[in-house]
C-alpha positions as CSV (number, residue, x, y, z in Angstrom):
1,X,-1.1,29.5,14.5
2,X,1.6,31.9,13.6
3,X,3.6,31.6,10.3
4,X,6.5,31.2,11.9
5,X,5.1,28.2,13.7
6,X,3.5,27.1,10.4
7,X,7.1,27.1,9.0
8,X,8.2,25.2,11.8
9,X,5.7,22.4,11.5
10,X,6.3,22.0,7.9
11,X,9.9,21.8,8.0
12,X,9.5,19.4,10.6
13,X,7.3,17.4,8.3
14,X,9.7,17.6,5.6
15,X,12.2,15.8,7.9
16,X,9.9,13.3,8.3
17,X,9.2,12.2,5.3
18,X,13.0,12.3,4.3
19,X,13.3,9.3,6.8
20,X,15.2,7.9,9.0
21,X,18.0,6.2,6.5
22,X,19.2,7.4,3.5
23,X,18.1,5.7,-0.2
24,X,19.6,2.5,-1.0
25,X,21.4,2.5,-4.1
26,X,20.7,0.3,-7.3
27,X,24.1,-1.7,-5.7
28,X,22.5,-2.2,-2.5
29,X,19.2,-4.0,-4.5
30,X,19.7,-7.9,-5.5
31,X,21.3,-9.2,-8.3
32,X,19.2,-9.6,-11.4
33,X,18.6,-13.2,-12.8
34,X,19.5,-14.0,-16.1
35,X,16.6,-13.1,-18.4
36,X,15.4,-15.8,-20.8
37,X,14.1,-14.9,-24.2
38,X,10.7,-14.7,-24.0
39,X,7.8,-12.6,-25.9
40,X,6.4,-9.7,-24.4
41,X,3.4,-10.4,-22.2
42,X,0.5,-8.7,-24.5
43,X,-2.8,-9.5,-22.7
44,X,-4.6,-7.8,-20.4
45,X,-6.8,-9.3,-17.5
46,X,-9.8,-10.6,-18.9
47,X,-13.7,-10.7,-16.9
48,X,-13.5,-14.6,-17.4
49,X,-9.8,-15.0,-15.9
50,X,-10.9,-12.7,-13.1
51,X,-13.7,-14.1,-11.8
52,X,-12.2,-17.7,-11.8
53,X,-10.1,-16.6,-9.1
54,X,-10.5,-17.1,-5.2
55,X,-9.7,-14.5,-2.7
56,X,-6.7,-16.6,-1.6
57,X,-5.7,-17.3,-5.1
58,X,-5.4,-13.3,-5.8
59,X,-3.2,-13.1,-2.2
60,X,-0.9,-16.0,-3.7
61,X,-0.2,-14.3,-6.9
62,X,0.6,-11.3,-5.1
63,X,3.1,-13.3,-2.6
64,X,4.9,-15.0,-5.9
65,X,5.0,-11.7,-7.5
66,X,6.4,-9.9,-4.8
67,X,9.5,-12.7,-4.9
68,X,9.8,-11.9,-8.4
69,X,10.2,-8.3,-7.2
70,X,12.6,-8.8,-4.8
71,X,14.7,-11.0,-7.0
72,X,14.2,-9.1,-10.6
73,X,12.5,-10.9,-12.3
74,X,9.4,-9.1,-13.7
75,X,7.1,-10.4,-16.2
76,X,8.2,-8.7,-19.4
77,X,5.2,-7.1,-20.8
78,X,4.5,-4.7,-24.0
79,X,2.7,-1.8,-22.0
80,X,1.3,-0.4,-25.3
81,X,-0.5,-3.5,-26.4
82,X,-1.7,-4.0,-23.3
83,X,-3.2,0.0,-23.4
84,X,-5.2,-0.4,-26.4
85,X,-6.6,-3.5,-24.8
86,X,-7.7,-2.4,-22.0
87,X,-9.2,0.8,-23.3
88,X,-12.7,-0.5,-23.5
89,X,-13.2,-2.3,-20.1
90,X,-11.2,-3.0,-17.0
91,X,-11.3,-6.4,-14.6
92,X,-8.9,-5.7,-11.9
93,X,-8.5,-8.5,-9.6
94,X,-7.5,-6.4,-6.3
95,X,-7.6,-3.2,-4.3
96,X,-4.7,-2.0,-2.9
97,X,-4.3,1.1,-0.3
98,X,-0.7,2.3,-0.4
99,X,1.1,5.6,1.2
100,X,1.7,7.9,-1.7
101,X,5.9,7.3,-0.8
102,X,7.3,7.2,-4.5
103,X,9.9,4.3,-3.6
104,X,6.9,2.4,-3.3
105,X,5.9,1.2,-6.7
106,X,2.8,-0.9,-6.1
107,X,2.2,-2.5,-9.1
108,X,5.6,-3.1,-9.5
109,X,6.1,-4.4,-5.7
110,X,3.4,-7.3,-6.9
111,X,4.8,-7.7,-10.6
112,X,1.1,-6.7,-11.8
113,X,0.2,-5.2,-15.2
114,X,-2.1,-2.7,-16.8
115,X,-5.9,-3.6,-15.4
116,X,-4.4,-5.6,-13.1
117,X,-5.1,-3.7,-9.9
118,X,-6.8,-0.6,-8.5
119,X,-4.7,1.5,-6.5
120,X,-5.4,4.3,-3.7
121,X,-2.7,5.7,-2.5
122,X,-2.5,8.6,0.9
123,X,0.2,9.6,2.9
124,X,-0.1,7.4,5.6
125,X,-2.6,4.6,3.8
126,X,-5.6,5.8,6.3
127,X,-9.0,4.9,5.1
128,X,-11.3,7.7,4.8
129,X,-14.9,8.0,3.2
130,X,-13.6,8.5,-0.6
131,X,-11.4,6.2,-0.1
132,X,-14.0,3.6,1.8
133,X,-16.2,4.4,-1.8
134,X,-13.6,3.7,-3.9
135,X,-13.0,-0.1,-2.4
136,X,-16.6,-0.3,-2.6
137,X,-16.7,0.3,-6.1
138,X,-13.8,-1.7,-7.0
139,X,-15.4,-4.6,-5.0
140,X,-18.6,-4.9,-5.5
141,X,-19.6,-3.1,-8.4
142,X,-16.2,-3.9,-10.4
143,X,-15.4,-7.5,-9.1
144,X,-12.5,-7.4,-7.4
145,X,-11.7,-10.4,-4.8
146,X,-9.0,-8.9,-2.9
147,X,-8.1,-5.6,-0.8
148,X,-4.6,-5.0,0.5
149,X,-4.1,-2.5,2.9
150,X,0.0,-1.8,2.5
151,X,2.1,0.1,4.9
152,X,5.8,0.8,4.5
153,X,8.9,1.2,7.0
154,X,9.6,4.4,8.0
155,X,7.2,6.2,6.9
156,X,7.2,10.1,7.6
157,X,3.7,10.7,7.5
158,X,3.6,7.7,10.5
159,X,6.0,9.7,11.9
160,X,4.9,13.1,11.9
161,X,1.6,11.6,13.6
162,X,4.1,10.0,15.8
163,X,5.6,14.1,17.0
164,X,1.9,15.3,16.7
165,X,3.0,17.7,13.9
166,X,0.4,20.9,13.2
167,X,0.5,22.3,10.1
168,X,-2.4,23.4,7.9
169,X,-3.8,20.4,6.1
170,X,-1.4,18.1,7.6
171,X,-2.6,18.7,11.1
172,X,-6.2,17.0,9.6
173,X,-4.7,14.0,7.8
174,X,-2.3,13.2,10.8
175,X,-5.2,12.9,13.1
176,X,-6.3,9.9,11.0
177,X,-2.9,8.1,11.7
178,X,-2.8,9.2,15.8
179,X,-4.9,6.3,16.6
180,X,-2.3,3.7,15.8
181,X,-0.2,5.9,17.8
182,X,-2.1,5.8,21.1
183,X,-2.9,2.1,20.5
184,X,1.2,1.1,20.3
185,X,1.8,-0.3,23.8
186,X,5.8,0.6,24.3
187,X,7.8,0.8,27.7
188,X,10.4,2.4,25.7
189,X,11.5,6.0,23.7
190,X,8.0,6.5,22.0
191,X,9.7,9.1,19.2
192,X,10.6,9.4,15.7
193,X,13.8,8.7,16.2
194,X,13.3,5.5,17.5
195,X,12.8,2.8,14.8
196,X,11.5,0.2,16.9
197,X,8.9,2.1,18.0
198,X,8.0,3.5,14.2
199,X,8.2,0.3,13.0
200,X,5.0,-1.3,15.3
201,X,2.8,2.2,14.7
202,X,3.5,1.6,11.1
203,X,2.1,-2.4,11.5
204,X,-0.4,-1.0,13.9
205,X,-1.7,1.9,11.5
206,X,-2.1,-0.6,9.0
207,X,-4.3,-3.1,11.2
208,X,-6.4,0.3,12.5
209,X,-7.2,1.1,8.9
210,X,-8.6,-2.8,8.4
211,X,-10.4,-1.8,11.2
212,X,-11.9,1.2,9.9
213,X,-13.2,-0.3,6.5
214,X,-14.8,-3.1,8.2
215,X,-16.3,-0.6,10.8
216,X,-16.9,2.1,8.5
217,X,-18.6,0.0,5.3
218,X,-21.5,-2.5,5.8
219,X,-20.7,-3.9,2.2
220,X,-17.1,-4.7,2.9
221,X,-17.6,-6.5,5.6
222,X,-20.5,-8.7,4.5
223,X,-18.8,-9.3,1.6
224,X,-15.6,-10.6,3.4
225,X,-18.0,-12.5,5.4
226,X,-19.6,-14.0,2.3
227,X,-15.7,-15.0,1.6
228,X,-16.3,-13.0,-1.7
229,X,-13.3,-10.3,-0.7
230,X,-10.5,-11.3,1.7
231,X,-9.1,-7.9,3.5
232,X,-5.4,-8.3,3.8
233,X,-2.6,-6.0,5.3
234,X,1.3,-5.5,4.6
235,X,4.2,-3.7,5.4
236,X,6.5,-3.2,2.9
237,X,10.9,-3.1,3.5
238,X,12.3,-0.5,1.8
239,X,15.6,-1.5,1.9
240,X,14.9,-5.7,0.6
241,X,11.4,-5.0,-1.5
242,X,9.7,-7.5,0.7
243,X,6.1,-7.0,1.7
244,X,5.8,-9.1,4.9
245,X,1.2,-9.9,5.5
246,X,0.3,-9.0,8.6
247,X,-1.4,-11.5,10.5
């Protein structure tokens, strides 16, 4: 590859990621509730409260918090006391694989805390072998009951897989995404610039990567098969805050 070709693909890239719309202002967000006076959440996720929990009821508390998201309404917590409790020992109730987009604040997204969850994050929420060891730690040598595999709209890594950009590095983690690509059955403009078409390769690239950990790690999927994990997907809207679960 020549440089100036290098340059090419990487501006191209940079395109991509920049997206299709522009950032939605704080205006364009919904209105806040009125927030009732109330003491600063100060706990952290304890062993016991953890592993009282289902599967399903981990999903549903990440469904009600995502509402809260969407409407502001966050749990009000004291982040330092919950630092110096959670300093000796951590009982996260969930794994969640995200795309490293910034406007994608996960534990916010799910109004979780400190210890709450463990997150991963990759451009393009692929699953790859450290990634695979991770969950598997988290899982079954950490205790948590839930992994959630979340995509996001227009997402320029989805779409630089989507123009087959080459560039260095990026040319390797691309590959990981192409699948979903080739797996999007579309009769119409299969580009970038389409939204439509982005959209389903981003739903799709999240499925493939379920896919992959079941495929890819024995102890996943005889734990999900056990009904000790459940292993989820999401796409996230970045212009209302909703995840919608894939089914």
């Amino acid at each position: 590859m020549t440089t100036l070709q290098s340059i090419v693909g990487l501006v191209t890239f940079t395109l991509l990621v920049a997206c299709a719309r522009p950032n939605q202002t704080d205006e364009a967000l919904p209105s806040s509730n009125e927030q009732t006076a109330s003491p600063l959440v100060q706990e952290v996720l304890t062993r016991e409260q953890r592993d009282a929990l289902s599967p399903g009821d981990v999903l549903q508390s990440f469904k009600e918090g995502n509402e809260r998201f969407q409407t502001n309404d966050l749990t009000a917590r004291d982040h330092s006391a919950q630092v110096r409790k959670s300093a000796s020992g951590q009982f996260p109730k969930a794994v969640v694989l995200s795309c490293l987009d910034s406007r994608v604040p996960v534990e916010d997204v799910f109004d979780r805390g400190i210890g709450d969850i463990f997150v991963g994050r990759v451009a393009g929420n692929f699953v790859n072998e450290d990634l695979l060891g991770s969950m598997e730690f988290g899982c079954k040598v950490a205790g948590s009951k839930l992994i959630l595999v979340l995509g996001h709209e227009h997402c320029g890594a989805v779409q630089a897989a989507i123009e087959d950009v080459k560039t260095d590095n990026i040319t390797a983690m691309l590959s990981k995404i192409r699948p979903a690509v080739d797996a999007v059955v579309y009769e119409g403009d299969r580009t970038a610039a389409n939204a439509s078409f982005v959209q389903k390769v981003c739903e799709q690239n999240v499925r493939h990567t379920i896919e992959q950990i079941r495929a890819n790690s024995e102890i996943l999927k005889e734990m999900e098969a056990a009904e000790e994990i459940m292993i989820v997907g999401g796409v996230y809207d970045m212009d209302t805050g909703k995840v919608t679960f894939l089914e």
